[in-house]
C-alpha positions in Angstrom: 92.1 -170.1 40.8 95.2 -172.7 41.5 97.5 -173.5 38.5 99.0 -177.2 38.3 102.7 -176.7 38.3 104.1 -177.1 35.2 105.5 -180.8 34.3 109.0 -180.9 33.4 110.7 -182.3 30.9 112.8 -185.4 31.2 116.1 -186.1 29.4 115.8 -188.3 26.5 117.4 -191.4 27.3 120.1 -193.6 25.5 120.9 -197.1 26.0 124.3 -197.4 25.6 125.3 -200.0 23.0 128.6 -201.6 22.5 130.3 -199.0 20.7 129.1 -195.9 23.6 130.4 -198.0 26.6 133.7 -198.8 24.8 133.6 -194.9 24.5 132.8 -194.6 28.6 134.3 -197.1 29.8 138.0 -195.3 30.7 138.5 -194.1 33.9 140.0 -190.9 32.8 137.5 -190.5 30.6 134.8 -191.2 33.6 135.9 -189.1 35.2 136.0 -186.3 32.8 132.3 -187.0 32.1 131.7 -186.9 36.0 132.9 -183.3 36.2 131.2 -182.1 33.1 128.3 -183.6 34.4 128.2 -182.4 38.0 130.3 -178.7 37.3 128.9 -177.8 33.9 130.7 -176.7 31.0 134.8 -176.6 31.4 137.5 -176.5 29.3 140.8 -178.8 29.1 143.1 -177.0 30.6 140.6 -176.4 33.6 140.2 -179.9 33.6 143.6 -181.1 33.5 144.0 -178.8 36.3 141.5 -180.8 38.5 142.5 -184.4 37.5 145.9 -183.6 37.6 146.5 -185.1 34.1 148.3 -183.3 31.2 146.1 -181.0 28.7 147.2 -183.0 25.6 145.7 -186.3 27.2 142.8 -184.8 28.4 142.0 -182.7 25.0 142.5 -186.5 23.5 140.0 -187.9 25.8 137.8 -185.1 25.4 137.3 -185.4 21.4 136.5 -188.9 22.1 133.9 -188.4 24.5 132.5 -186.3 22.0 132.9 -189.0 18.9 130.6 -191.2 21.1 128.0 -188.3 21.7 128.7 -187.9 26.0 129.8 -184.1 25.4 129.7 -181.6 23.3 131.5 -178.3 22.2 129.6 -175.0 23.3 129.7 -173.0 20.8 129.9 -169.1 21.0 132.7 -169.7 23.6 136.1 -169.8 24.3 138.7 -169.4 21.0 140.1 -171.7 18.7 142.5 -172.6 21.1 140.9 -173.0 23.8 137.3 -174.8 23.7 134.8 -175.2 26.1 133.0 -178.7 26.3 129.4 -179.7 28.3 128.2 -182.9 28.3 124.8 -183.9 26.1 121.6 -183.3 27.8 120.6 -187.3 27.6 120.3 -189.6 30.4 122.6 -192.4 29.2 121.0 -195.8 30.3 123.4 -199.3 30.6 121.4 -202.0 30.5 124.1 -204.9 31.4 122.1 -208.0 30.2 122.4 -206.7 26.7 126.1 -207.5 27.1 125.5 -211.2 28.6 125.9 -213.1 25.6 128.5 -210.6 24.3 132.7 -211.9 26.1 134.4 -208.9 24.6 132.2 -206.2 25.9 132.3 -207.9 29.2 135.2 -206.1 30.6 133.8 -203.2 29.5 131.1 -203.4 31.5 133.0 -204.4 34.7 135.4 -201.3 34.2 132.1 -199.3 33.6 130.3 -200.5 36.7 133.4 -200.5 39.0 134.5 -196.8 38.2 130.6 -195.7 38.8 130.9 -197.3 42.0 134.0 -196.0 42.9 132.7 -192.3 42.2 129.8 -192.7 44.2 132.1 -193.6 47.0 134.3 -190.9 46.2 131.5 -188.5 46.6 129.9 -189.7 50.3 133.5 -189.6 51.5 134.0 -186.3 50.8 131.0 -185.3 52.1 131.6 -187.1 55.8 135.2 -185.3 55.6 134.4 -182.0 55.4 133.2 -179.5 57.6 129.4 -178.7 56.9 127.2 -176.1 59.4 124.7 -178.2 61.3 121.6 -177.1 59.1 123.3 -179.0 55.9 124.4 -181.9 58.2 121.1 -182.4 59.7 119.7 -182.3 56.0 121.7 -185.0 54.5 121.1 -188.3 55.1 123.5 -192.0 54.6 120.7 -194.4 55.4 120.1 -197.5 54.0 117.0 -200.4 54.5 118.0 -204.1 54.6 114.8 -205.9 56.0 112.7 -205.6 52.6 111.7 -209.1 51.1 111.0 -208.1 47.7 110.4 -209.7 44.1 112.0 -208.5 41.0 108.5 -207.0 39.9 108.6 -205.6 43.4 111.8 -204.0 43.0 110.8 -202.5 39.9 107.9 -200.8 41.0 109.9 -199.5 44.0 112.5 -198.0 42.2 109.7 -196.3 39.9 108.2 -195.4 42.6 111.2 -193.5 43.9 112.2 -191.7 40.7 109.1 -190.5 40.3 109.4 -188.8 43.8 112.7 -187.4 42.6 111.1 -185.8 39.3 109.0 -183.6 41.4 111.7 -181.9 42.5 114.3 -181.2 40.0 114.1 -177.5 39.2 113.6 -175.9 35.8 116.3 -175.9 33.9 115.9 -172.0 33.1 114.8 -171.1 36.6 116.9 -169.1 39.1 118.0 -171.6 41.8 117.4 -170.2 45.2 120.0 -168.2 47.0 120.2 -170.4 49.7 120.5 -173.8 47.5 123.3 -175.6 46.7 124.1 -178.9 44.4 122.5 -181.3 46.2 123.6 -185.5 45.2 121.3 -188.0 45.8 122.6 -191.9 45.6 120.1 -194.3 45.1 121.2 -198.0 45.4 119.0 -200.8 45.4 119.9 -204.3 44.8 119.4 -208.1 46.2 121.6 -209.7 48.7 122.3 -213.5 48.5 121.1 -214.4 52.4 123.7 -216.7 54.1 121.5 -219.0 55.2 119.4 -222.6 54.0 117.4 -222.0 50.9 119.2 -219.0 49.9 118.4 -217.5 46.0 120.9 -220.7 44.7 119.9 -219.6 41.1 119.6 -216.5 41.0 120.8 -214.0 38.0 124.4 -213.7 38.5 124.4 -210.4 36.1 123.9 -206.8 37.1 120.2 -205.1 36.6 121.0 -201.6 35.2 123.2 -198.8 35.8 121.6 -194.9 34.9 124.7 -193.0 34.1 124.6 -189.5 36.5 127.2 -190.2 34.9 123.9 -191.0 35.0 121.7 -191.7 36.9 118.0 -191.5 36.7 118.1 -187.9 37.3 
């Protein structure tokens, strides 16, 4: 008799208020948070060690991270010297027309978005420099789709539509990952383009939709 396969979980999300981004939005600390995030647990000198940064800073940026509730301290390892950190299991959610009305957050937000986007450029460009065996190149995929004419409703319901897909196949989180696997990123961007022609979107929102942290991301 078939089974349905068991529904996972998802991450409870956070939207990120004023405070939280303040807390994010650092570069060093972004990219602290990006490691955690995509390498697991890791402790400051392991970290400083990868960024290049001195262990004082990054123990500094660390305990704020944690005062804003990105990471945490695993406890049951590592000494009183030397802590490990992991990031909170929540999906952190930036939802940038909170911040319209709001001048001092703004540059928050701009840092925020611009360091995101930078990573996920970081992260394609390593992947087209290094050497990969054909099965893994053939795999992976930089495509992208420019002749959809869509609403913002439209949009939406794409985007769901998507994530959904993506749901399906995140793995338990206490199952054994199969030999043959390895961390797999998926980018997602979607976004409206201001044509350069007559009768272009004149008034169309100016502001960002919404950013999923992976530092975020809709994962």
């Amino acid at each position: 008799m078939p089974t349905e396969e068991p529904v996972q979980p998802e991450r409870p999300t956070r939207r990120l208020d004023a405070r939280s981004l303040r807390g994010l939005a650092h570069p060093l600390r972004m990219k602290i948070f990006e490691l955690l995030n995509l390498d697991g647990p890791a402790t400051a000198t392991r970290l400083a060690e990868r960024l290049g940064e001195n262990t004082g800073t990054v123990s500094w940026h660390l305990r704020h991270l944690a005062e804003h509730g990105f990471i945490e301290e695993e406890t049951g390892r590592g000494t009183k010297r030397e802590r490990w950190w992991r990031r909170v299991p929540v999906t952190n959610r930036l939802e940038t027309t909170d911040f319209r009305d709001d001048p001092d957050t703004r540059g928050a937000v701009s840092l925020y978005l611009h360091e995101l986007v930078g990573q996920y450029f970081n992260r394609i460009n390593t992947y087209i420099t290094e050497d990969w065996p054909d099965e893994w190149r053939n795999a992976g995929t930089i495509s992208d789709w420019s002749r959809l004419q869509l609403t913002p409703d439209q949009l939406h319901a794409l985007n769901d539509e998507l994530f959904a897909v993506i749901q399906r196949h995140l793995p338990d989180e206490n199952a054994e990952p199969d030999p043959a696997a390895l961390p797999v990123v998926l980018q997602l961007q979607s976004f409206p383009r201001r044509p350069d022609r007559p009768g272009g979107i004149a008034n169309a929102d100016d502001g960002q939709g919404s950013a999923d942290d992976g530092q975020g991301s809709a994962e």
